[in-house]
N, C-alpha and C positions, 0 to 999 in steps of 0.2 A: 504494500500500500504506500501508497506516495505522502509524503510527511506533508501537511497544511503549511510549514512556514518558508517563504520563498529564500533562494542565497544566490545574492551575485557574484557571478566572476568577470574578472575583470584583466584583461591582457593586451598587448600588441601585436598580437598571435594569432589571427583569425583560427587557424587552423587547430594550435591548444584548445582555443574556447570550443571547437564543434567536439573537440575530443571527450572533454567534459563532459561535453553534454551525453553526448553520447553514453559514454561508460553512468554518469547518472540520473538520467531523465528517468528511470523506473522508479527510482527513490527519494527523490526529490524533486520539489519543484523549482528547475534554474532556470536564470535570467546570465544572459555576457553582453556585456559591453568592450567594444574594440577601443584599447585606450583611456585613458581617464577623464578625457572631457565628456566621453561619452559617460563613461561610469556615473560622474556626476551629475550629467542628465538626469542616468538610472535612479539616483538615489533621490533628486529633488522632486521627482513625480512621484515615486515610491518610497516614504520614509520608515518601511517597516519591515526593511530587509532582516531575518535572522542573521545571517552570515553574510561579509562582505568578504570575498579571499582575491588580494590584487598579486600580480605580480611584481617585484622586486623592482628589476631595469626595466622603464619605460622611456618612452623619448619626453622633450617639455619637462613632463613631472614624474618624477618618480612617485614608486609605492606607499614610502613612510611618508610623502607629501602630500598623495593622495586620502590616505587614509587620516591622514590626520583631517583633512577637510570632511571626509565622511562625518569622524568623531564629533562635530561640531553639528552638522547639518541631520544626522541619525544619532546619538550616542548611546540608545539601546541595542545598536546594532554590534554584532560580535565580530571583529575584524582580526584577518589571517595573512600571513605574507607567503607568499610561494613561489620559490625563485631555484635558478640553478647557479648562483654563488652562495656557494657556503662561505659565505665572509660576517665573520664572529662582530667585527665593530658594526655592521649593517643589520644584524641579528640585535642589537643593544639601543643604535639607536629608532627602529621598528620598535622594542618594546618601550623605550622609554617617552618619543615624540609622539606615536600614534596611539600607544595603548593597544599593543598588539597581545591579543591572546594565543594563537601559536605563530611558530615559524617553521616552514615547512621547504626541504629543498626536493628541487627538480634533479631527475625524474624520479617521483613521489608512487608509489604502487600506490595500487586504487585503495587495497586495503587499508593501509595507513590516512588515505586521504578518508575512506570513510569512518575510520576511527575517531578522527583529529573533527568532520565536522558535527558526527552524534555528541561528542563533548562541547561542541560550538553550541550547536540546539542544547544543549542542557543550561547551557551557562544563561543562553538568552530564555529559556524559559523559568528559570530561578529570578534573573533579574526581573521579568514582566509581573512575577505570582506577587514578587515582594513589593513592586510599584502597587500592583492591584490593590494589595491588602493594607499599603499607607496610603491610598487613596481613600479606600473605604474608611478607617482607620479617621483618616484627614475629614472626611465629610459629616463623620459621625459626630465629632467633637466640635463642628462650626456650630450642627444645627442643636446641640445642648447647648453652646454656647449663646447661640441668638434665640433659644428658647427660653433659659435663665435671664436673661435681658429683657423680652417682653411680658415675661411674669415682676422680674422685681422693678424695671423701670422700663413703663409702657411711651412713656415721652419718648425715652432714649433708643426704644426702638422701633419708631414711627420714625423716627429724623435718618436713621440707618435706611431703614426700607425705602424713606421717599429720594433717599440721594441717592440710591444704588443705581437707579434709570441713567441718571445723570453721568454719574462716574463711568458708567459702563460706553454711553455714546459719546464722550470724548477721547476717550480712550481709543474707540473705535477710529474716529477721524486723527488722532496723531499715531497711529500704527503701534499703542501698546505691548508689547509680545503677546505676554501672560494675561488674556484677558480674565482668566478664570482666578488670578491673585488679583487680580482689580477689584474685582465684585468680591469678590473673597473681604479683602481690606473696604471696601467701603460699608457691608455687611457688619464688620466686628468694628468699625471704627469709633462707636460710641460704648463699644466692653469695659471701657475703662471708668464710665460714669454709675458703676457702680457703687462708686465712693461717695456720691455725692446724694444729698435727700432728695427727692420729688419736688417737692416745692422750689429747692433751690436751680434744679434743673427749668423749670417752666420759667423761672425770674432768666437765668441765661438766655434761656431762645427767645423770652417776647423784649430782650432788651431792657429788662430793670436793671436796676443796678444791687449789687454784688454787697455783701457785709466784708470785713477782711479774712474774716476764714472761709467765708466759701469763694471767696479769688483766689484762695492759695488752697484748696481744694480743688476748684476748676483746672488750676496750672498743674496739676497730677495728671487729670485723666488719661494724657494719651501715651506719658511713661506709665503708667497701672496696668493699660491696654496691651502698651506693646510687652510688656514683663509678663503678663500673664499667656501672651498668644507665643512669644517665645519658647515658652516648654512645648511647646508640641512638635512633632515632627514633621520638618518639611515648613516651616511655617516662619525661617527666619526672616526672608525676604517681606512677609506682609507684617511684621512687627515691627519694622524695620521700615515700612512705609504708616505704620500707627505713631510711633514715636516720633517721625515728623509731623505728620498730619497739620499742626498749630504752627508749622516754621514759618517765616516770611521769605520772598523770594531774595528781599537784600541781604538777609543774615540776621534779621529781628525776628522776635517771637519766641516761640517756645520748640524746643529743649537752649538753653543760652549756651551756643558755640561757634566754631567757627565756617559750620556750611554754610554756604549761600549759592544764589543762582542752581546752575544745573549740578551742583555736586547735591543737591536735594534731592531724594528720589522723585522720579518725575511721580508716579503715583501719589508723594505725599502733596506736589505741589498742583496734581488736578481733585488730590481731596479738601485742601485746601479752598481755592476757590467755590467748590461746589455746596463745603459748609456754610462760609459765611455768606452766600447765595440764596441759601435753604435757610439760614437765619433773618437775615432780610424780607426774605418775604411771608417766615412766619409771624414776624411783627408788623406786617400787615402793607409792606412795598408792594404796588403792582410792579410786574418785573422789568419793564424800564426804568423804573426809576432805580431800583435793587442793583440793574448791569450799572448805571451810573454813579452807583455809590459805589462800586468795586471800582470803575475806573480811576473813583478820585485818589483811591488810596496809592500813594504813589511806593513802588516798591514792594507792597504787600505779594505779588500774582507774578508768574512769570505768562508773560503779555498772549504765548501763541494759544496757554489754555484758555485765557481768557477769550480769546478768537473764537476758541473751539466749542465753547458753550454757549456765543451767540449765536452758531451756527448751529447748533442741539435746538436756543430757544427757538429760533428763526420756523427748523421744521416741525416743532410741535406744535406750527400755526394750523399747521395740516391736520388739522383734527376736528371732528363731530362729536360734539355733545348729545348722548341720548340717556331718557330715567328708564331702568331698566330692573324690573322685581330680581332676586336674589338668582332664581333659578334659570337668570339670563344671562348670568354674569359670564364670560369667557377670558380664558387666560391673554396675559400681555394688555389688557385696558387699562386705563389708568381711572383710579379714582378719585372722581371729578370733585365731590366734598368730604366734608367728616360725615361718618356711619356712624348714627347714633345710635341706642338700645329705647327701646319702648317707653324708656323713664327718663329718656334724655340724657342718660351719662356717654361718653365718647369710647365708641370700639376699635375703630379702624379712621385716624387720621388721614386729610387729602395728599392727595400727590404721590402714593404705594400705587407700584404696580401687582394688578391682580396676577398672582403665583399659585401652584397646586398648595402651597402652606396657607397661605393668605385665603384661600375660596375656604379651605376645613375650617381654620378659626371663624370666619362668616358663620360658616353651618352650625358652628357648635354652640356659635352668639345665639343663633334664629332657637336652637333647643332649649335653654336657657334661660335668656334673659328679654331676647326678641328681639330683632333689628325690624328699625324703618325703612322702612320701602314707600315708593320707588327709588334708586342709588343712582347717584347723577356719575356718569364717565365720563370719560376720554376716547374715543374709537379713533385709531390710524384711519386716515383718509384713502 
């Protein structure tokens, strides 16, 4: 039976690579590329090669040159050198520049070659089980975490839910890599406000002013934040965009040091913008006037996200308003006001996008305590 995970080879050799093929097309499924430019073709259409096995001398680029470009562009991929110099410093520096797991010389018996890539296949499917299981792992612990958040501070996670739209479509228009650590960090971005009481959170965002302990309260939260999202695994890069979160583009603001400009991660500095955006206008800015008070602040925003969220505001013109009973709701709308409960206390604040979490908690309100209907949206035009 032919293995499920593809492996490419790669050579200057037309006539090696049909050999290959040849001898293992019953047991695996291979892919060759003539050359390395081609190779890298292979792997940018295809990012999920199990096995990548280059040969050694190539013309242009060599092997460890090539594969170190794989490494970069694949790096669950399990990469082999396969060459007919046995030359020991070319053997060192394959494993030390590319991250070569074997090195194999020419002419290689099939046996040994198929020894060398069952062990390839094991290594890449070790490394996939273990991503699997710190994804799971990873996901399991966001949603206790923003779960805990909108039981002990439903403020603090209302202002999470309603920026997450936001952070995610700017992100989108300046080519963020990782958009799944974006939303990830703008999701946990208020975790740290668990320090802080209720009431003193609602005085934050409608803009009262502050007693001195709770300003030096508020100046915790987004080290609490990022301290707390630190321990987990996999998770340093977004604690690490929480712990900025309050920086200024000039080097002002919060944590007090020496970054500034683009040494900020860019994450902290489009969550940045998007809070005090989302504070603005929950003290009551309509959003021009909210973009105008971000412009004034000179220095606070590095300018292109600011760009970049007029151009989010711009296409959310694009939208219809319709009152829509509960069991209309559909995922990705935006909710157009607060969702109140039958008694008038506040369930689901404006400006969340409806999510498979967000529609359950509705339902669990309607069994409850009861929500009012009809629920004004948002509908994409």
């Amino acid at each position: 039976m032919i293995r499920r995970e593809k492996i490419l080879f790669v050579d200057d050799d037309p006539n090696i690579l049909a050999s290959f093929k040849r001898t293992l097309r019953k047991l695996y499924d291979v892919d060759t590329a003539v050359g390395p430019e081609e190779g890298l073709g292979a792997v940018s259409r295809y990012r999920h090669y199990a096995l990548v096995i280059s040969d050694l001398r190539m013309p242009v680029m060599d092997g460890i040159q090539f594969l170190t470009k794989v490494r970069s562009m694949a790096p669950e991929s399990i990469r082999m050198i396969l060459t007919g110099n046995a030359d020991l410093q070319a053997a060192i520096d394959a494993v030390n520049q590319g991250n070569i797991f074997r090195f194999l010389t020419k002419p290689c018996p099939p046996e040994t070659l198929q020894l060398a890539i069952e062990a390839g296949l094991q290594q890449y499917r070790l490394i996939r089980a273990e991503k699997e299981l710190l994804e799971k792992t990873l996901r399991g612990a966001i949603r206790i975490l923003t779960d805990v958040l909108s039981l002990v501070n439903p403020e603090a996670f209302g202002r999470a839910s309603r920026i997450r739209r936001y952070v995610r479509d700017i992100g989108e228009r300046l080519g963020y890599p990782k958009a799944w650590q974006l939303e990830t960090a703008a999701m946990l971005s208020q975790i740290g406000c668990i320090v802080l009481p209720e009431e003193s959170l609602k005085k934050i965002y409608r803009g009262i002013d502050l007693t001195a302990e709770e300003s030096q309260l508020f100046s915790m939260y987004p080290s609490v934040g990022a301290d707390l999202i630190a321990k987990i695994p996999r998770m340093e890069e977004i604690s690490e965009i929480i712990a900025y979160q309050e920086k200024h583009f000039d080097g002002t603001g919060i944590p007090k040091d020496e970054r500034m400009g683009d040494a900020i991660p860019l994450g902290s500095r489009i969550l940045k913008v998007v809070l005090d955006f989302d504070a603005l206008e929950t003290r009551g800015l309509p959003r021009a006037a909210a973009m105008n008070q971000l412009r004034k602040r000179n220095g606070w925003y590095d300018p292109k996200v600011l760009s970049a969220l007029e151009e989010v505001l711009g296409d959310e013109a694009r939208f219809t308003v319709k009152e829509l009973g509960l069991n209309e709701l559909q995922l990705n709308m935006i909710v157009g006001e607060d969702v109140m409960s039958l008694k008038g206390v506040l369930l689901i604040a404006k400006g969340q996008e409806i999510t498979p979490a967000l529609l359950e908690r509705l339902r669990n309100f309607a069994k409850t305590v009861g929500v009012k209907e009809p629920i004004r949206v948002l509908i994409p035009v």
